[in-house]
PDB file of N, CA, C and O in Angstrom, chain B, residues numbered from 101:
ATOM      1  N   UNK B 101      -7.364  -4.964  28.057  1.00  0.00           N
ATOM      2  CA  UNK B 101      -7.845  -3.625  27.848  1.00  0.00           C
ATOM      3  C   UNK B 101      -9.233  -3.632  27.248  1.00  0.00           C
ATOM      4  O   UNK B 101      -9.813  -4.670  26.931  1.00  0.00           O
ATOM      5  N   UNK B 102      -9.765  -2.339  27.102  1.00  0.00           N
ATOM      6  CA  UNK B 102     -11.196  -2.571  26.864  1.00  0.00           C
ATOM      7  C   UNK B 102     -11.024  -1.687  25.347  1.00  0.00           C
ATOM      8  O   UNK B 102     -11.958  -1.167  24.736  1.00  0.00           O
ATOM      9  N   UNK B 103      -9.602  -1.678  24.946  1.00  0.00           N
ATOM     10  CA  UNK B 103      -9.816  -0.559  23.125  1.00  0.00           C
ATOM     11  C   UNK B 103     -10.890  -1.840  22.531  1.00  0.00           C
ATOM     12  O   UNK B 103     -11.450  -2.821  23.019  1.00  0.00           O
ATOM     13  N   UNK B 104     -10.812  -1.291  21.411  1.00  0.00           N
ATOM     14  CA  UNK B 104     -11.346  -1.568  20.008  1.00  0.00           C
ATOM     15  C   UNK B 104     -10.106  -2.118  19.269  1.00  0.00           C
ATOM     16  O   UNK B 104      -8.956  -1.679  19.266  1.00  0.00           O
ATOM     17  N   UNK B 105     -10.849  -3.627  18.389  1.00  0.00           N
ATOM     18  CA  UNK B 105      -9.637  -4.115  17.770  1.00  0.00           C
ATOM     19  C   UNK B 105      -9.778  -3.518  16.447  1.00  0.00           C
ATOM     20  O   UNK B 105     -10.891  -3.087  16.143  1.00  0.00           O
ATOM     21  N   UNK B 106      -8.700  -3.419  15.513  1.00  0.00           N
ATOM     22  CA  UNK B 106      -8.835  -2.764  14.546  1.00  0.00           C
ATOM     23  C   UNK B 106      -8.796  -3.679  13.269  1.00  0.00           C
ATOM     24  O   UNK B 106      -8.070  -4.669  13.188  1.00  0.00           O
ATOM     25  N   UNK B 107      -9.673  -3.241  12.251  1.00  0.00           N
ATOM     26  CA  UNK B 107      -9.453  -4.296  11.110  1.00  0.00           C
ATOM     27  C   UNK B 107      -8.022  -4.624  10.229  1.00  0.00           C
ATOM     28  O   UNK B 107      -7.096  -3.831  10.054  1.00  0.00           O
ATOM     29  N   UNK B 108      -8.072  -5.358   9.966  1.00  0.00           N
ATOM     30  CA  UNK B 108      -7.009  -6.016   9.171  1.00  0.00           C
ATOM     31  C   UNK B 108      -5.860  -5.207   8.263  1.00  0.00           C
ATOM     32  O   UNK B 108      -4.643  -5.050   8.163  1.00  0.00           O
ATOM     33  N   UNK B 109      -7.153  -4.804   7.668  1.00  0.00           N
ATOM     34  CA  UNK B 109      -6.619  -3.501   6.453  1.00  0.00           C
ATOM     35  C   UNK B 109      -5.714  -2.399   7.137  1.00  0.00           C
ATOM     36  O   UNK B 109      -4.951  -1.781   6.395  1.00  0.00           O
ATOM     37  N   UNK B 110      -5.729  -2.095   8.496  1.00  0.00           N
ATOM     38  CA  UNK B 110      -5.414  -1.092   9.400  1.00  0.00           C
ATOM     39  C   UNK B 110      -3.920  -1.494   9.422  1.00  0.00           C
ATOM     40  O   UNK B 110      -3.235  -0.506   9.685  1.00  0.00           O
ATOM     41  N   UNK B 111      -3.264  -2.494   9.253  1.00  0.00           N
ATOM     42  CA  UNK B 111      -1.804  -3.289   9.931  1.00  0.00           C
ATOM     43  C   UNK B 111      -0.732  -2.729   8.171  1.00  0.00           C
ATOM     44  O   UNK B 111      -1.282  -2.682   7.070  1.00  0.00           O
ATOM     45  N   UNK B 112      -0.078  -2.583   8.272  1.00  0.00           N
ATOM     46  CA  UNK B 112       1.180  -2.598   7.262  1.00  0.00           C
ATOM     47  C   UNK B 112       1.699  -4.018   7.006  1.00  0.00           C
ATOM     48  O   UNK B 112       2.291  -4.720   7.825  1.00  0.00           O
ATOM     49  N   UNK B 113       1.388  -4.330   5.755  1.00  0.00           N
ATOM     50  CA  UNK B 113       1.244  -6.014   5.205  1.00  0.00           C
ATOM     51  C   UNK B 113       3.245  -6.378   5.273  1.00  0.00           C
ATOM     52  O   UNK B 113       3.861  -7.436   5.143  1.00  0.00           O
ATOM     53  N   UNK B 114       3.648  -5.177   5.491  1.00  0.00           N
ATOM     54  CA  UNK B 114       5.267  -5.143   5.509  1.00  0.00           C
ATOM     55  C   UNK B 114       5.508  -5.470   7.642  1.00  0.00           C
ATOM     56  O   UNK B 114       5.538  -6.463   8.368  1.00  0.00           O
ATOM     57  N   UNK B 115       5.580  -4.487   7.770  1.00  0.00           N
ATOM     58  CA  UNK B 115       5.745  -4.451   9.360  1.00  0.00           C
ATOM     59  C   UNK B 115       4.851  -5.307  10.107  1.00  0.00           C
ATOM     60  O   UNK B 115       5.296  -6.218  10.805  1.00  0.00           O
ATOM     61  N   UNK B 116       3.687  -5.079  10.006  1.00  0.00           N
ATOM     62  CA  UNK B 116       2.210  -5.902  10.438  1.00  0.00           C
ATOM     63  C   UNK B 116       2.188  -4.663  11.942  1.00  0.00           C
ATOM     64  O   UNK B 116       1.430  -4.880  12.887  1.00  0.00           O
ATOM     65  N   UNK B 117       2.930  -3.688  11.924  1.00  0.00           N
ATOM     66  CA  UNK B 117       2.430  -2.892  12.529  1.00  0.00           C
ATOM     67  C   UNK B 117       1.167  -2.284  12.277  1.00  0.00           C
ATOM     68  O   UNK B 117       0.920  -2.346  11.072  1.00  0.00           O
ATOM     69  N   UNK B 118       0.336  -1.763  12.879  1.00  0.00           N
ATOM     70  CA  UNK B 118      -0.707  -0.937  12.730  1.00  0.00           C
ATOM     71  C   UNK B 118      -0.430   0.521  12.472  1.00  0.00           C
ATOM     72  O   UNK B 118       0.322   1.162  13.206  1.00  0.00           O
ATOM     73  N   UNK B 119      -1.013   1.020  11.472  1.00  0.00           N
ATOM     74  CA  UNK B 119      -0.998   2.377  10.797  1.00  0.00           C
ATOM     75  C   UNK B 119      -1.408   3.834  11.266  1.00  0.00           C
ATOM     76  O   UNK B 119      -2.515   4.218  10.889  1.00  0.00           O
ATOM     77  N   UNK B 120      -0.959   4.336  11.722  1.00  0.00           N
ATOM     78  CA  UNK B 120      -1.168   5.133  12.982  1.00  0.00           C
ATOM     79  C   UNK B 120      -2.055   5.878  11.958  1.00  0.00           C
ATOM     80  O   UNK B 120      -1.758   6.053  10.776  1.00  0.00           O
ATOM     81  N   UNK B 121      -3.401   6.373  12.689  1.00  0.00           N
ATOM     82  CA  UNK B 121      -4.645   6.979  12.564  1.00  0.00           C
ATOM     83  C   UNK B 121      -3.877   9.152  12.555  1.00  0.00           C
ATOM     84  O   UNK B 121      -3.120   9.810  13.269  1.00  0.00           O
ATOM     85  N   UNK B 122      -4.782   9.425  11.183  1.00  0.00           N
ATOM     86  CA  UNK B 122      -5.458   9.538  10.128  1.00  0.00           C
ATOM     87  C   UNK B 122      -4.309   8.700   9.199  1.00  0.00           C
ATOM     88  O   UNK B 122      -3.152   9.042   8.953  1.00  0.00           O
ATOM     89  N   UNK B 123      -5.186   7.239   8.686  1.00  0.00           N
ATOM     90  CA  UNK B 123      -3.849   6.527   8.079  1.00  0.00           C
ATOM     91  C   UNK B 123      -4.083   7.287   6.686  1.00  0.00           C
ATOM     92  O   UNK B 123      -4.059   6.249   6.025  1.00  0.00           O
ATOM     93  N   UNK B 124      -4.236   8.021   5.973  1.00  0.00           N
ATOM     94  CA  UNK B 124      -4.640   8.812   4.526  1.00  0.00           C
ATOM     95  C   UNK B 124      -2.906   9.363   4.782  1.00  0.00           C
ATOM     96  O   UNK B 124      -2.048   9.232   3.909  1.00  0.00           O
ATOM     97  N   UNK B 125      -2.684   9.886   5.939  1.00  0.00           N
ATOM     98  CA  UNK B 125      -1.924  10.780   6.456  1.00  0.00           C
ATOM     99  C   UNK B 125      -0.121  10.450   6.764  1.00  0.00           C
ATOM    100  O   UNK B 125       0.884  11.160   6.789  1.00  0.00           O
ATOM    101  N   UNK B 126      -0.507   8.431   7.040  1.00  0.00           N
ATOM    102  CA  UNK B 126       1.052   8.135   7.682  1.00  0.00           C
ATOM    103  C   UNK B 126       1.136   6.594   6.681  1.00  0.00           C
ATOM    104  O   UNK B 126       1.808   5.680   7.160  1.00  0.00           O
ATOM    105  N   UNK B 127       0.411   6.356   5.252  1.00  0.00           N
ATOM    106  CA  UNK B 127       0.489   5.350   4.464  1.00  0.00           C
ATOM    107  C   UNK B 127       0.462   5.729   3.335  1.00  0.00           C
ATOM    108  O   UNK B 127       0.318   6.928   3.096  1.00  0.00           O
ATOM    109  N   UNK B 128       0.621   4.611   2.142  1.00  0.00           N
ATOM    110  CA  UNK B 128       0.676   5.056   0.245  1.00  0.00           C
ATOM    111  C   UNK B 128      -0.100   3.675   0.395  1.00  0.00           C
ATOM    112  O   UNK B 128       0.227   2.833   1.232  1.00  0.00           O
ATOM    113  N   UNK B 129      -1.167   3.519  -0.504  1.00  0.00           N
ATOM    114  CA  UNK B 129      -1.700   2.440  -1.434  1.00  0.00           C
ATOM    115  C   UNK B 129      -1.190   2.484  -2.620  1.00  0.00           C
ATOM    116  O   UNK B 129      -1.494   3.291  -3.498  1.00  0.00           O
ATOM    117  N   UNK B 130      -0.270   1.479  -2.700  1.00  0.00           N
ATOM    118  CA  UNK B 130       0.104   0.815  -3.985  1.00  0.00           C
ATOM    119  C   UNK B 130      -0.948   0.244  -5.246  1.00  0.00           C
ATOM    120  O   UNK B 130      -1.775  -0.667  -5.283  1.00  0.00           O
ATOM    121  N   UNK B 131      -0.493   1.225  -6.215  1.00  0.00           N
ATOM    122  CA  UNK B 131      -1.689   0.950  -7.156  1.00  0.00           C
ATOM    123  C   UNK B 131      -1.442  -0.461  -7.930  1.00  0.00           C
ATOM    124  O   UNK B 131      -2.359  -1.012  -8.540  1.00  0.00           O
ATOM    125  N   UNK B 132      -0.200  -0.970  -7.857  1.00  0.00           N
ATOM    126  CA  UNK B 132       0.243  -2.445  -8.366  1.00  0.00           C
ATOM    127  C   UNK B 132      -0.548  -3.675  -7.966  1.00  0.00           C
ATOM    128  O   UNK B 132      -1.075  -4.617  -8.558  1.00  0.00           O
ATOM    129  N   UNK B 133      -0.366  -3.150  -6.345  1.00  0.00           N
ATOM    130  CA  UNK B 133      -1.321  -4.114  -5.489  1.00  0.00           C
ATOM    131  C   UNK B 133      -2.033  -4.462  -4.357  1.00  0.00           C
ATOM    132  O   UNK B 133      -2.202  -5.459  -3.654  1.00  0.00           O
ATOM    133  N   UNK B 134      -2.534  -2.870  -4.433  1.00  0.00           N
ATOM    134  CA  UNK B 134      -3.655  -2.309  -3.997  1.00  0.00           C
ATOM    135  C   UNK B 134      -3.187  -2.581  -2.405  1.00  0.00           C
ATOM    136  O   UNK B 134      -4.097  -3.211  -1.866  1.00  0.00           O
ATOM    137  N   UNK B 135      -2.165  -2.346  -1.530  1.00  0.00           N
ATOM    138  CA  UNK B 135      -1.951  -2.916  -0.539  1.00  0.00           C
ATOM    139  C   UNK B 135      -1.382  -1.409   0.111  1.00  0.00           C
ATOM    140  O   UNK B 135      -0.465  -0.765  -0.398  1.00  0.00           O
ATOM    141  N   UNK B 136      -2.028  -1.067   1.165  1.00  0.00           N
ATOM    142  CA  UNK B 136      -1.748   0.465   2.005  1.00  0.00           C
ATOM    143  C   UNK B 136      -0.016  -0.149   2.893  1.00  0.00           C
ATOM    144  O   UNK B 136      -0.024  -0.907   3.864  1.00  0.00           O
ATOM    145  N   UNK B 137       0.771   0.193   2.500  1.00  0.00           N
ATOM    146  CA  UNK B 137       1.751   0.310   2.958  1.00  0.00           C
ATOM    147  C   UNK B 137       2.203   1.461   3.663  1.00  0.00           C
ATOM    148  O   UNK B 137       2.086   2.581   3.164  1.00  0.00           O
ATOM    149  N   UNK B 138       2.904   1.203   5.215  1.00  0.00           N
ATOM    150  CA  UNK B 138       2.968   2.344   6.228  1.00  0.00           C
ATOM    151  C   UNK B 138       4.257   3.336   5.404  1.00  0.00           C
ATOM    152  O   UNK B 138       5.021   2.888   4.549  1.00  0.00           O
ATOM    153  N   UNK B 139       4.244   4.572   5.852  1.00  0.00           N
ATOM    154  CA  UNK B 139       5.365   5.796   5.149  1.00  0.00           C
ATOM    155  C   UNK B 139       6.683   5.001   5.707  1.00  0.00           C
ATOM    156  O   UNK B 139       7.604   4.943   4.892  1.00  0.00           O
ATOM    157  N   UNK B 140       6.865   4.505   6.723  1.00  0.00           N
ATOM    158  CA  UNK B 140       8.032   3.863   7.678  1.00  0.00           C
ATOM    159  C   UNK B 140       8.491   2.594   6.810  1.00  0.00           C
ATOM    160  O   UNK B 140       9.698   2.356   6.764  1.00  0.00           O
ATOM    161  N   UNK B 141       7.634   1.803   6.151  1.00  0.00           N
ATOM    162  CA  UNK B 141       8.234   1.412   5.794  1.00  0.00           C
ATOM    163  C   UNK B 141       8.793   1.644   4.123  1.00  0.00           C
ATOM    164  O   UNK B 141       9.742   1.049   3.612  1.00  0.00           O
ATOM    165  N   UNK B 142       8.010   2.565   3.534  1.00  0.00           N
ATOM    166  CA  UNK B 142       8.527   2.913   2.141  1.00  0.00           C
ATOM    167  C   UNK B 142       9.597   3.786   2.391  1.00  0.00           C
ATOM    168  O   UNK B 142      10.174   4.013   1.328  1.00  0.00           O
ATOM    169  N   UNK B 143      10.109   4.372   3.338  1.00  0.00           N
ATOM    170  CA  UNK B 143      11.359   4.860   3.780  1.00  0.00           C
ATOM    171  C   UNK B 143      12.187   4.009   3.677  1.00  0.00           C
ATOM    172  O   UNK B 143      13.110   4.148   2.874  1.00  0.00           O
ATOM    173  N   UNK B 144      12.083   3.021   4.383  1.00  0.00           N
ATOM    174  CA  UNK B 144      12.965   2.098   4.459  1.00  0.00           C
ATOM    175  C   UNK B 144      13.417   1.749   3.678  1.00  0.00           C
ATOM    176  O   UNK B 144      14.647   1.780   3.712  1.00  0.00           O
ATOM    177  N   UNK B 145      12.700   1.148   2.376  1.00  0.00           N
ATOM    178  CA  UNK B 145      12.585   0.281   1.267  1.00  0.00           C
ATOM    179  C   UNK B 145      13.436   1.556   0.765  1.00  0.00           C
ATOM    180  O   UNK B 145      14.574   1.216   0.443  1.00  0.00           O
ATOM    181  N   UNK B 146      13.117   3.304   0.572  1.00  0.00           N
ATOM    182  CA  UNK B 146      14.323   3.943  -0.069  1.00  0.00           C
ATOM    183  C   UNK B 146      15.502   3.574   0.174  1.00  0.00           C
ATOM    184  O   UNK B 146      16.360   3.355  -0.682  1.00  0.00           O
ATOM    185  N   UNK B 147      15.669   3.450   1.700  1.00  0.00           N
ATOM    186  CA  UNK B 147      16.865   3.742   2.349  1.00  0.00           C
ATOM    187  C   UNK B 147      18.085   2.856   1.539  1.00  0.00           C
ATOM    188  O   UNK B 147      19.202   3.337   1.347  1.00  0.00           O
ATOM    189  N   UNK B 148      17.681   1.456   1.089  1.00  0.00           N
ATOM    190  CA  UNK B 148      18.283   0.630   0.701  1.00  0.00           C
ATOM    191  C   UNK B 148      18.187   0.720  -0.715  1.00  0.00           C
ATOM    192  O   UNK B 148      18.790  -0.216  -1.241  1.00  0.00           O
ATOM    193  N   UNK B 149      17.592   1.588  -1.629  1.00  0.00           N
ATOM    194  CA  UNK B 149      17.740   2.027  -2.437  1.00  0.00           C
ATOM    195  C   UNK B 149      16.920   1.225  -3.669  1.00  0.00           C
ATOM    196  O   UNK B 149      17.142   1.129  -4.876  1.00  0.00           O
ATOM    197  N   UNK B 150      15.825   0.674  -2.755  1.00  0.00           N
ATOM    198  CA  UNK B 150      14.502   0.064  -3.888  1.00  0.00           C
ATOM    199  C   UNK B 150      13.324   1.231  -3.602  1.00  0.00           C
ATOM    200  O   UNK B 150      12.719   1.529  -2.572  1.00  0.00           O
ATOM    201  N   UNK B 151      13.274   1.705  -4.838  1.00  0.00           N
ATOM    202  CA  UNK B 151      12.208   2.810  -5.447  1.00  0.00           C
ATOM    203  C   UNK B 151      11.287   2.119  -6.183  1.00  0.00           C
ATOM    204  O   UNK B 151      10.963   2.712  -7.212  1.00  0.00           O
ATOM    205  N   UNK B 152      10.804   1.156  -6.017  1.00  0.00           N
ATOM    206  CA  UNK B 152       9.907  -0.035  -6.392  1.00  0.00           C
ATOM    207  C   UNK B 152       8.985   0.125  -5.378  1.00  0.00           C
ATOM    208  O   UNK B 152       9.158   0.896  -4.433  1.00  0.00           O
ATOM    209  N   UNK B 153       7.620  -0.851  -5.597  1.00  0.00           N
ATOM    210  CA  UNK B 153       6.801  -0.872  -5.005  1.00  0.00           C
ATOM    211  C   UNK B 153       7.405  -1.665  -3.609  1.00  0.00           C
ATOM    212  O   UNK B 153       8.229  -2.537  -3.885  1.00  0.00           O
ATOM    213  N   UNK B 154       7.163  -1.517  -2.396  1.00  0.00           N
ATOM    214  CA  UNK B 154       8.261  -2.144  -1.199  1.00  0.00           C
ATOM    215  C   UNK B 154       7.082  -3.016  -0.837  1.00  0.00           C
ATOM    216  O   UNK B 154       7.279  -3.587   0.236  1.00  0.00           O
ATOM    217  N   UNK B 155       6.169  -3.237  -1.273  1.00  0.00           N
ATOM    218  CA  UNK B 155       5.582  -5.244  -0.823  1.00  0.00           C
ATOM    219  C   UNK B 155       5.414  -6.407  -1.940  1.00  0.00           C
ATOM    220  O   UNK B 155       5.411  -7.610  -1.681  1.00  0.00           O
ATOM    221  N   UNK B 156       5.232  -5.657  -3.631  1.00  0.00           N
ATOM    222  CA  UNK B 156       5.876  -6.380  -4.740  1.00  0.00           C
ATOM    223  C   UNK B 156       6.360  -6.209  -5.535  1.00  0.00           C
ATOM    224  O   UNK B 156       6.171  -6.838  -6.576  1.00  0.00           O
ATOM    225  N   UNK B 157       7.413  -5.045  -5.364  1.00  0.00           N
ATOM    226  CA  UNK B 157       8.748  -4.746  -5.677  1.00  0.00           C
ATOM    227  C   UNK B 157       7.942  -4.554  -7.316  1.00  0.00           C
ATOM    228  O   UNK B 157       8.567  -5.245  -8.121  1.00  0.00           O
ATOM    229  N   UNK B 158       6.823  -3.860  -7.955  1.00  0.00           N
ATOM    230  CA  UNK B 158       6.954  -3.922  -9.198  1.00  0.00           C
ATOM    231  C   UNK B 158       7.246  -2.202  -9.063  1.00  0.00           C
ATOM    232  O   UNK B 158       7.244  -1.516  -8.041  1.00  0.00           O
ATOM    233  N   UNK B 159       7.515  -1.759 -10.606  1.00  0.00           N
ATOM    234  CA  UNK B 159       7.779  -0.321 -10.705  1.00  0.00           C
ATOM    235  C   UNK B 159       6.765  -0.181 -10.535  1.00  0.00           C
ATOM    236  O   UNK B 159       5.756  -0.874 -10.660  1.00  0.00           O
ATOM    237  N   UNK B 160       7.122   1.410 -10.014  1.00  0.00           N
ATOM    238  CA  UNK B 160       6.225   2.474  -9.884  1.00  0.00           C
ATOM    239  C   UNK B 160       5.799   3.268 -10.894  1.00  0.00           C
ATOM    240  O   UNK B 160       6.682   4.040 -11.266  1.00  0.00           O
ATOM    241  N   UNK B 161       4.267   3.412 -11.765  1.00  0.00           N
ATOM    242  CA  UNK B 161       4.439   4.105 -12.685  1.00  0.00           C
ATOM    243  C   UNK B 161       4.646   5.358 -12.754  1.00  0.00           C
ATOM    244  O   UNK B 161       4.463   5.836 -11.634  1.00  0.00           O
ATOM    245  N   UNK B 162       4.996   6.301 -13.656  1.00  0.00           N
ATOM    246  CA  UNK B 162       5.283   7.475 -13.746  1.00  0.00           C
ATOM    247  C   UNK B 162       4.160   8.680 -14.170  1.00  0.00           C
ATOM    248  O   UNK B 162       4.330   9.874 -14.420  1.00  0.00           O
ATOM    249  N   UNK B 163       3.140   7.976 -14.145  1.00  0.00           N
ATOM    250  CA  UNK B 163       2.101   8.754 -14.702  1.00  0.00           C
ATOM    251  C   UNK B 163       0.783   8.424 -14.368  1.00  0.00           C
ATOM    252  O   UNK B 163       0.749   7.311 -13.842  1.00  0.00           O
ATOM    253  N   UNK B 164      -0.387   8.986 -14.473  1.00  0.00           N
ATOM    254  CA  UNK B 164      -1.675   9.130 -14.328  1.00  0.00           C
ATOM    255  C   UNK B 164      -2.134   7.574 -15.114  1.00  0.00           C
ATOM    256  O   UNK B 164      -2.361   6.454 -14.656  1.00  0.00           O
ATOM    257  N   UNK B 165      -2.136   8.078 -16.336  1.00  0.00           N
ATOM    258  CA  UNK B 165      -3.028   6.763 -17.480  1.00  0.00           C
ATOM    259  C   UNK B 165      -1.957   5.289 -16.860  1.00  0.00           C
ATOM    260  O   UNK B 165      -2.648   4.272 -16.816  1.00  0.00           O
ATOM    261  N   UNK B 166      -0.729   5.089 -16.485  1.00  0.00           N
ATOM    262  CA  UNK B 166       0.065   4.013 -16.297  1.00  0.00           C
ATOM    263  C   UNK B 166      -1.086   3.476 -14.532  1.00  0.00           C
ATOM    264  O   UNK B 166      -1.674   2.394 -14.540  1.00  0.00           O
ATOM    265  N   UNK B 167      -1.158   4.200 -13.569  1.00  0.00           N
ATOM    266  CA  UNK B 167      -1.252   4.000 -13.049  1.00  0.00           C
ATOM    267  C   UNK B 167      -3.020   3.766 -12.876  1.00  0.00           C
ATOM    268  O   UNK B 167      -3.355   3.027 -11.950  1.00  0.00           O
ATOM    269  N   UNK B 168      -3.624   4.098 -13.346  1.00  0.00           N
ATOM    270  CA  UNK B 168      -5.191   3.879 -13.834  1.00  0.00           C
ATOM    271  C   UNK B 168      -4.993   2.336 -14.422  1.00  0.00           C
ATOM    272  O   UNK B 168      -5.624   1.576 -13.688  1.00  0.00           O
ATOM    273  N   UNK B 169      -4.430   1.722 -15.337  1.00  0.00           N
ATOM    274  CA  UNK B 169      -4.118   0.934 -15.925  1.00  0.00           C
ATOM    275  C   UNK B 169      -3.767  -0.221 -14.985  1.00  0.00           C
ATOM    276  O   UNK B 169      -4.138  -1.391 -15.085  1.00  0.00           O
ATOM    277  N   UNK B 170      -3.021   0.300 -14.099  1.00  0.00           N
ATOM    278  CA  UNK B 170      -2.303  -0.681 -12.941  1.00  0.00           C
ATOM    279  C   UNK B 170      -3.611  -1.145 -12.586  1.00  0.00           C
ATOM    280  O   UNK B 170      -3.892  -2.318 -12.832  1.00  0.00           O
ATOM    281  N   UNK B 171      -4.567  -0.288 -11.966  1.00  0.00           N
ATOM    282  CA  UNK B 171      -5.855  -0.533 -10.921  1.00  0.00           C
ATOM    283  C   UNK B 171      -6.928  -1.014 -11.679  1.00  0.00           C
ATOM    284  O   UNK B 171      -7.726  -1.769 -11.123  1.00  0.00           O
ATOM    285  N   UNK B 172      -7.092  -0.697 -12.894  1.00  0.00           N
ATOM    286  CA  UNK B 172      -8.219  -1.325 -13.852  1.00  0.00           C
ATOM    287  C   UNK B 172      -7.525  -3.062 -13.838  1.00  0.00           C
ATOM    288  O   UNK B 172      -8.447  -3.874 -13.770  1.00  0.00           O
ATOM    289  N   UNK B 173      -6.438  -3.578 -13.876  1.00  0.00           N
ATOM    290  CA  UNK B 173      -6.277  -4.926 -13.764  1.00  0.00           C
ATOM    291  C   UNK B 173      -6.465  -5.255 -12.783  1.00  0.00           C
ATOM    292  O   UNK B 173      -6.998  -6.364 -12.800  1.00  0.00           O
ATOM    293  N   UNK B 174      -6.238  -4.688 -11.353  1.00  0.00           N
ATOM    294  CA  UNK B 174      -7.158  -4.953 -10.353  1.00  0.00           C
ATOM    295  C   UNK B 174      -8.285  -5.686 -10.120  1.00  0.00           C
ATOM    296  O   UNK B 174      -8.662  -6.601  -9.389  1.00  0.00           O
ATOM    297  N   UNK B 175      -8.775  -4.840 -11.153  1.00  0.00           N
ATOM    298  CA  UNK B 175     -10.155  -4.919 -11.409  1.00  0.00           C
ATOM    299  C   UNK B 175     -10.789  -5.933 -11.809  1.00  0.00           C
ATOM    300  O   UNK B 175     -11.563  -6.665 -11.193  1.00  0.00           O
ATOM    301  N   UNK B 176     -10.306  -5.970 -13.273  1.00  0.00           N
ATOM    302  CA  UNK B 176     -10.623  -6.536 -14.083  1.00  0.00           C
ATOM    303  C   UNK B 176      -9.825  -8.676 -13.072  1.00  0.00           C
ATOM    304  O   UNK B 176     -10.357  -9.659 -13.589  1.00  0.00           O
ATOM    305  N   UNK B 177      -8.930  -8.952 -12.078  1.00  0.00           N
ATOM    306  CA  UNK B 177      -8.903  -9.870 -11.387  1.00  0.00           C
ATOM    307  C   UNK B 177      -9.476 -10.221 -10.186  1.00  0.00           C
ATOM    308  O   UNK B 177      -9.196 -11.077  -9.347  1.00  0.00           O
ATOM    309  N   UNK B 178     -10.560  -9.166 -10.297  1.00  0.00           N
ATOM    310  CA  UNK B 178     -11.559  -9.167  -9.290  1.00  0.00           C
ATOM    311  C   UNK B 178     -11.139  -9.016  -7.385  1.00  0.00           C
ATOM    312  O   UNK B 178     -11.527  -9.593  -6.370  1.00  0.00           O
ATOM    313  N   UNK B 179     -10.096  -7.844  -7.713  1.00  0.00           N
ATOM    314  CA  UNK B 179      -9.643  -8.020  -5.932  1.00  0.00           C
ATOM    315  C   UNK B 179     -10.480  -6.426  -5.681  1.00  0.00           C
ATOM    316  O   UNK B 179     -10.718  -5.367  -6.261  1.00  0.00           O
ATOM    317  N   UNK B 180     -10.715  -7.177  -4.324  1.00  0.00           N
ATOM    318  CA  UNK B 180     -12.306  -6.156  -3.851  1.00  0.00           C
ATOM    319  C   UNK B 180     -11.448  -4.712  -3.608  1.00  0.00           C
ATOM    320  O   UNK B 180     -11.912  -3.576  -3.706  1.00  0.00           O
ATOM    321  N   UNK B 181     -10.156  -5.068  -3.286  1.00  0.00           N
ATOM    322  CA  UNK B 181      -9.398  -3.881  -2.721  1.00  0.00           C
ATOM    323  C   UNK B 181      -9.648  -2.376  -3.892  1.00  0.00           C
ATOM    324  O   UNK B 181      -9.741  -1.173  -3.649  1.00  0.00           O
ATOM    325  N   UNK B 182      -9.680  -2.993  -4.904  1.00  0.00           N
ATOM    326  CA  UNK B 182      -9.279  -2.081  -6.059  1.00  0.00           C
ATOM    327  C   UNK B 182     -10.552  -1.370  -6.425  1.00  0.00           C
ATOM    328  O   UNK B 182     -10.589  -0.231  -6.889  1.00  0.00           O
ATOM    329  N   UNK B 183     -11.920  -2.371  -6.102  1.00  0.00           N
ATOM    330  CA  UNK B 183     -13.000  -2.148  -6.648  1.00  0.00           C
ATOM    331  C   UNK B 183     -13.531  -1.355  -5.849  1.00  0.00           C
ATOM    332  O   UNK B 183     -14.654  -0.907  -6.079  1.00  0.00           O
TER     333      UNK B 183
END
């Protein structure tokens, strides 16, 4: 075919499906670890009854400052994702 290949970041690090476009729209970025996970599969991950982050299973925080906190260590370990 003559599409366009899509970058990396575009695939669900769970499925390795690709994230169907407007992905803002059909994904969550995990502020734990900074990784866009597809809605399909954080369904899933409910279904079975982990309400955890569904690619490293850490909690989910409950709040604004928890979750700022999550992404400032990001940071502060230098992954470009966060920065």
């Amino acid at each position: 075919g003559q599409g366009h290949e899509r970058p990396e970041g575009d695939f669900c690090p769970i499925c390795t499906l690709p994230i169907p476009l407007p992905m803002e729209d059909h994904s969550t970025i995990s502020c734990c670890c900074m990784k866009e996970i597809c809605d399909g599969c954080i369904v899933a991950a409910q279904k079975r009854g982990m309400f955890d982050c569904a690619f490293c299973r850490t909690p989910i925080p409950g709040n604004d400052a928890d979750r700022l906190a999550m992404i400032q260590a990001r940071v502060l370990k230098k992954d470009p994702e966060a920065i």
